[in-house]
C-alpha positions as CSV (number, residue, x, y, z in Angstrom):
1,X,127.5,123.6,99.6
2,X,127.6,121.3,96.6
3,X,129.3,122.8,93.9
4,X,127.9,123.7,90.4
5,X,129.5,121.0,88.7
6,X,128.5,118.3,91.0
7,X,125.0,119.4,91.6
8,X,124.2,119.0,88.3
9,X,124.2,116.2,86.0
10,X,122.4,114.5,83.0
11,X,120.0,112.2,83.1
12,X,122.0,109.2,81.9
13,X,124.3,109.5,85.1
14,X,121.2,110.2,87.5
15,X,119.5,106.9,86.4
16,X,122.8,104.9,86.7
17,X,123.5,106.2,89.8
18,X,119.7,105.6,91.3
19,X,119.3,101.9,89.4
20,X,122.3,100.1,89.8
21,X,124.2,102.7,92.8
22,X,125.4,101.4,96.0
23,X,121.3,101.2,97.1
24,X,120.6,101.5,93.5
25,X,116.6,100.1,92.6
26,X,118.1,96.9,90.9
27,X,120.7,96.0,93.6
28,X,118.4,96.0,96.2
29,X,117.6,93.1,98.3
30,X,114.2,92.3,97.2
31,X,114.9,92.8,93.6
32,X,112.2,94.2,91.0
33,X,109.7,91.7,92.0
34,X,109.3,93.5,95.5
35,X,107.4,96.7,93.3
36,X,106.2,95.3,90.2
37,X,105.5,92.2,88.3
38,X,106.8,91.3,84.1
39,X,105.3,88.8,81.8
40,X,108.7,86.8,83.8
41,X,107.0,86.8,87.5
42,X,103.3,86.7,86.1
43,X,103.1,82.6,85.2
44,X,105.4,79.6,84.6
45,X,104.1,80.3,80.7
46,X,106.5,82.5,79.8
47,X,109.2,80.6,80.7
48,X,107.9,77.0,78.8
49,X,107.2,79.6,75.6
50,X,111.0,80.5,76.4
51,X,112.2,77.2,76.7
52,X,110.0,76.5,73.4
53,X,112.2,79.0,71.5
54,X,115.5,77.3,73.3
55,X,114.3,73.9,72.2
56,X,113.8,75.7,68.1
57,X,117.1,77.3,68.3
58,X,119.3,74.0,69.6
59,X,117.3,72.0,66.4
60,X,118.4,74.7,64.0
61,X,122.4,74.4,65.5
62,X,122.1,70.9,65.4
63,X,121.9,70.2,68.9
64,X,125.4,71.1,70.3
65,X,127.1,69.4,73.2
66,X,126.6,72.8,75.0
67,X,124.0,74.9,74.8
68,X,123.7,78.4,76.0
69,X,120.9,80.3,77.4
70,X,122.3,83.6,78.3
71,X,119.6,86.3,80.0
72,X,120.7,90.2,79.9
73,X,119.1,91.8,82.8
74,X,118.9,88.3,84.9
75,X,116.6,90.0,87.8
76,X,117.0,87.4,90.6
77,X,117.1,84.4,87.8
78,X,113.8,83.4,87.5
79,X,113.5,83.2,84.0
80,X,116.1,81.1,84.0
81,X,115.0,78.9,87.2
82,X,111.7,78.5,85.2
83,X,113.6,77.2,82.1
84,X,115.7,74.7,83.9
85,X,112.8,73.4,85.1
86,X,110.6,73.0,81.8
87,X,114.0,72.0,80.0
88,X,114.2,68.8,82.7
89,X,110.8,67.7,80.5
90,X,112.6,68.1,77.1
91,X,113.7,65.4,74.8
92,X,117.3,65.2,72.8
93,X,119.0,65.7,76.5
94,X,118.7,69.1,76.5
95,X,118.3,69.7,80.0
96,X,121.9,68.1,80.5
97,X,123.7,70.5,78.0
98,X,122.0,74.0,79.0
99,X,124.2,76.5,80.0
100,X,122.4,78.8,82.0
101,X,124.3,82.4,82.5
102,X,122.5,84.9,84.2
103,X,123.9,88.9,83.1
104,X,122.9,91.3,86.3
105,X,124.6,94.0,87.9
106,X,122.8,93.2,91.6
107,X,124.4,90.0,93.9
108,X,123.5,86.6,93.2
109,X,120.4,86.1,95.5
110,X,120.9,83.3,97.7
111,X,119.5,79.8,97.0
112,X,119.9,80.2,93.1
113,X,120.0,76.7,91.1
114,X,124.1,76.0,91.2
115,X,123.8,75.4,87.7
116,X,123.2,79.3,86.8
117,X,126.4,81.2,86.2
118,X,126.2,84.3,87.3
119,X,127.8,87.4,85.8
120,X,128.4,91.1,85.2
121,X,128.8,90.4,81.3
122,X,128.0,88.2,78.8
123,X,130.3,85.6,77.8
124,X,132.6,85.6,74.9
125,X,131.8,83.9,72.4
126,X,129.2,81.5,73.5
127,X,126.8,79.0,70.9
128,X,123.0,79.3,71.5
129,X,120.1,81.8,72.7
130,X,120.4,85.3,73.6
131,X,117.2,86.6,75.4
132,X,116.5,90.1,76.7
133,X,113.4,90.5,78.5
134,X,112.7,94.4,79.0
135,X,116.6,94.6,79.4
136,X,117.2,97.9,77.1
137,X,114.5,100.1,78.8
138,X,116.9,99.7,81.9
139,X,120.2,100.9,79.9
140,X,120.4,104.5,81.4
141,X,120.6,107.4,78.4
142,X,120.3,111.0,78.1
143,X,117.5,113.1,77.9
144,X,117.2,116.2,75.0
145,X,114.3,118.9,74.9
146,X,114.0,121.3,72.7
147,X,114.2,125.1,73.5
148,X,112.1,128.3,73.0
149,X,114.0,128.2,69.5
150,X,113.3,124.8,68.7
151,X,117.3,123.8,69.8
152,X,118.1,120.1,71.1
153,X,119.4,120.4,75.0
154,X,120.5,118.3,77.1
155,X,117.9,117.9,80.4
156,X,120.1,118.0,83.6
157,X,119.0,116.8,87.0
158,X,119.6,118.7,90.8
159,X,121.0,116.1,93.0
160,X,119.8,118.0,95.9
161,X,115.7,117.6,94.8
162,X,115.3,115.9,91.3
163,X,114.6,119.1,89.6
164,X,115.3,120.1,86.2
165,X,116.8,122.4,83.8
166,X,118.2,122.6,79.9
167,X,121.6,122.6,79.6
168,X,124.4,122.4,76.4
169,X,122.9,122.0,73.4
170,X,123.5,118.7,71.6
171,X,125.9,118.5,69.3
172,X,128.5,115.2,68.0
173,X,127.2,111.8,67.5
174,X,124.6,112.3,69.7
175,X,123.2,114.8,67.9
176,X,123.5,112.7,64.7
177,X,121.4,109.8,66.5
178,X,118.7,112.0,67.1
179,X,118.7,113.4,63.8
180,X,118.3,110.0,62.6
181,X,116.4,108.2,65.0
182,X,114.8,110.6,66.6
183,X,114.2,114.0,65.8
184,X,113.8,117.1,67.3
185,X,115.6,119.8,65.7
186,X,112.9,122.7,64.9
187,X,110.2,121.5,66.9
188,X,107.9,122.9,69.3
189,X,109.6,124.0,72.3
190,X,109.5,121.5,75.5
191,X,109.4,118.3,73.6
192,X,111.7,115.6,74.5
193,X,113.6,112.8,73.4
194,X,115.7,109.8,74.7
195,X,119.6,109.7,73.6
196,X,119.8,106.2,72.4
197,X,123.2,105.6,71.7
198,X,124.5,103.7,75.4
199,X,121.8,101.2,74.4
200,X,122.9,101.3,71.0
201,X,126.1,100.2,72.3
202,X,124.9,97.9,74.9
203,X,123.0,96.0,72.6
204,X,125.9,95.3,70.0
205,X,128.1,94.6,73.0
206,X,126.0,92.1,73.5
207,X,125.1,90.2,70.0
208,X,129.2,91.0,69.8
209,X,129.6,87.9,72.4
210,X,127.4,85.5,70.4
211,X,129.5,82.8,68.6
């Protein structure tokens, strides 16, 4: 029998362990296009209005020999197979300094333009556009509800069957982020609210690596 401890956990472990897992959602072989389609997979539009914005932000730096297009949350790479393509009709040589890196926890999918660099984390430091299509909703956080007294707790999750229960109250810095960003304390009892400080985090992380 599973013990207490490991039968048990918040939400922000049970949605990292059943997105990005060993046969977590995301690192599955037919990616998030097998179950549902984004504004990414729905026409080639969205990647010209993409490379639209590239072609605004390489004026503004004054067209640098190298040009970075960095996407968090790279699916499978289309966005970025979609860019290189519209890029190719570009003036100013654009096409020939992109530097497409794609940022996904999943495997490179096989048959991916050789030009894509694909990684786990941005890169340091790098000169041009950071995009992040429906990236942060994908950052796994805690859950908090409120009790019969109106007290912030922590949602935990069974393992075993995906059910749920209050546990610790909130209390720290997370606490303070919901006091500030989204509050709870006093409120009806069963109403909930996402911890956002992993994405918080993520997201600095990740204008951090801009140069």
């Amino acid at each position: 029998m599973a013990s207490e401890q490991h039968e048990w956990c918040g939400w922000r472990e049970a949605a990292e362990r059943a997105l990005y897992g060993t046969d977590g959602f995301f690192r599955r072989a037919e990616g998030p296009a097998g179950h549902f389609r984004t504004s990414v997979h729905a026409s080639p539009l969205y990647a010209r209005a993409v490379t639209e914005l590239l072609r605004r932000v390489d004026e503004a730096l004054g067209r640098p020999p190298e040009l970075a297009l960095v996407d968090l949350g790279a699916g499978r790479g289309e966005l970025l197979t979609g860019v290189l393509a519209a890029a190719a009709r570009e003036p100013h040589g654009l096409a020939a300094r992109l530097r497409p890196y794609a940022v996904e926890r999943a495997a490179r999918p096989d048959g991916l333009d050789a030009r894509v660099e694909w990684r786990e984390t941005a890169p340091e430091g790098f000169t041009g556009l950071l995009f992040a299509n429906e990236w942060l909703d994908n950052v796994p956080v805690d859950v908090a509800e409120t009790d019969a007294d109106g007290v912030p707790r922590r949602v935990e999750v069974s393992a075993a069957d995906g059910a749920e229960r209050l546990g610790a109250e909130v209390t720290g810095e997370d606490a303070e982020w919901l006091a500030r960003w989204w509050p709870l304390a006093g409120a009806e009892p069963g109403l909930r609210a996402e911890i956002g400080r992993p994405r918080d985090a993520a997201w600095a992380e990740a204008v951090r690596c801009v140069g």
